[in-house]
C-alpha positions as a printed Julia matrix, in Angstrom:
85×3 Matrix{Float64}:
 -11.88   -6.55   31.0
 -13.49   -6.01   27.31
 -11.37   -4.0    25.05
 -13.91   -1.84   23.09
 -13.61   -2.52   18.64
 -11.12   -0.03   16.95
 -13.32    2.12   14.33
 -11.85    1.35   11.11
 -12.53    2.92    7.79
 -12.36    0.32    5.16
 -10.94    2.23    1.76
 -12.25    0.51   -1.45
  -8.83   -0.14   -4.09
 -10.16    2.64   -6.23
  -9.85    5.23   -3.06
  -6.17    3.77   -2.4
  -5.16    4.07   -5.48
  -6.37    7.92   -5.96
  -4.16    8.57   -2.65
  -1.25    7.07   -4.01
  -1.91    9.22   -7.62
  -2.25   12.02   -5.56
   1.0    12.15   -3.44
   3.56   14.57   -3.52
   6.56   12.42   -4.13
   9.29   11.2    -6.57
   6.67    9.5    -8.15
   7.21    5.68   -6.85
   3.42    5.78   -5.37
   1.75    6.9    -8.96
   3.72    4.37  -11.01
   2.63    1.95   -8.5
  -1.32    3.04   -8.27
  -1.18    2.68  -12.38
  -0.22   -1.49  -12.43
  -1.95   -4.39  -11.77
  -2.51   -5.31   -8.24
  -3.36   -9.22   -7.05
  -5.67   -9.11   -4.01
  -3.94  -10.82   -1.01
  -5.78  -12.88    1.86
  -5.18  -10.07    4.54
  -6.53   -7.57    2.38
  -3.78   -5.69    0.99
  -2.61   -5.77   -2.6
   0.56   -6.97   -4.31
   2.27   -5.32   -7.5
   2.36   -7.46   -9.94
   5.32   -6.47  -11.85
   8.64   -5.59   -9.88
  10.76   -2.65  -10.39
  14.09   -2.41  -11.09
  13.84   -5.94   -8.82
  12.0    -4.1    -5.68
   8.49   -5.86   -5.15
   5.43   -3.83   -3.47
   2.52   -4.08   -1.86
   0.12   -1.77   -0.7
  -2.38   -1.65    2.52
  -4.88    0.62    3.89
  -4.26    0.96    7.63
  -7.63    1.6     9.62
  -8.3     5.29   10.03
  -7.97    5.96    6.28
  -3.94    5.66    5.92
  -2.23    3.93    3.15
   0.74    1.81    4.06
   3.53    0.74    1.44
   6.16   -1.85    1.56
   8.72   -1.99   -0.56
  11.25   -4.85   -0.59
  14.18   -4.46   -2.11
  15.93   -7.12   -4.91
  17.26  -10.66   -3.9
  15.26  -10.77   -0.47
  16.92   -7.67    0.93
  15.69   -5.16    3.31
  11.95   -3.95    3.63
  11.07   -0.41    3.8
   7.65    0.48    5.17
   6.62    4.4     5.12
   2.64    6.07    5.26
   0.44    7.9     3.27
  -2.55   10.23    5.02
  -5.33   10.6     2.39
């Protein structure tokens, strides 16, 4: 059996970025749309500086949701959470 291709809607950085400017929280997701990102090889997008020791990174998740992970100082937990656009 063939499993049919997800649709995915590829979101350009600019789009991602005006999703996480956009979101209704403490303000973690503007502060991080507003630094400088490095590309990764799976398509998502480091931080570049840390905060306070946390490190980010950002995805967009097929269907047009934005993922961040954020892991906390000295290799300690990860927290994961979703942004609609």
């Amino acid at each position: 059996m063939e499993l049919a291709p997800i649709p995915a809607t590829v979101i350009s950085e600019g789009e991602v970025r005006a999703v996480l400017r956009a979101h209704q929280g403490d303000g973690l997701e503007a502060w991080v749309a507003d630094q400088a990102w490095q590309a990764a090889e799976d398509g998502s997008w480091r931080v570049e500086p840390d905060r306070d020791g946390w490190t980010f990174r950002v995805e967009a998740v097929p269907g047009g949701t934005v993922r961040m992970i954020a892991r906390a100082p000295e290799a300690g937990p990860v927290t994961a959470w979703l942004i609609a656009l």
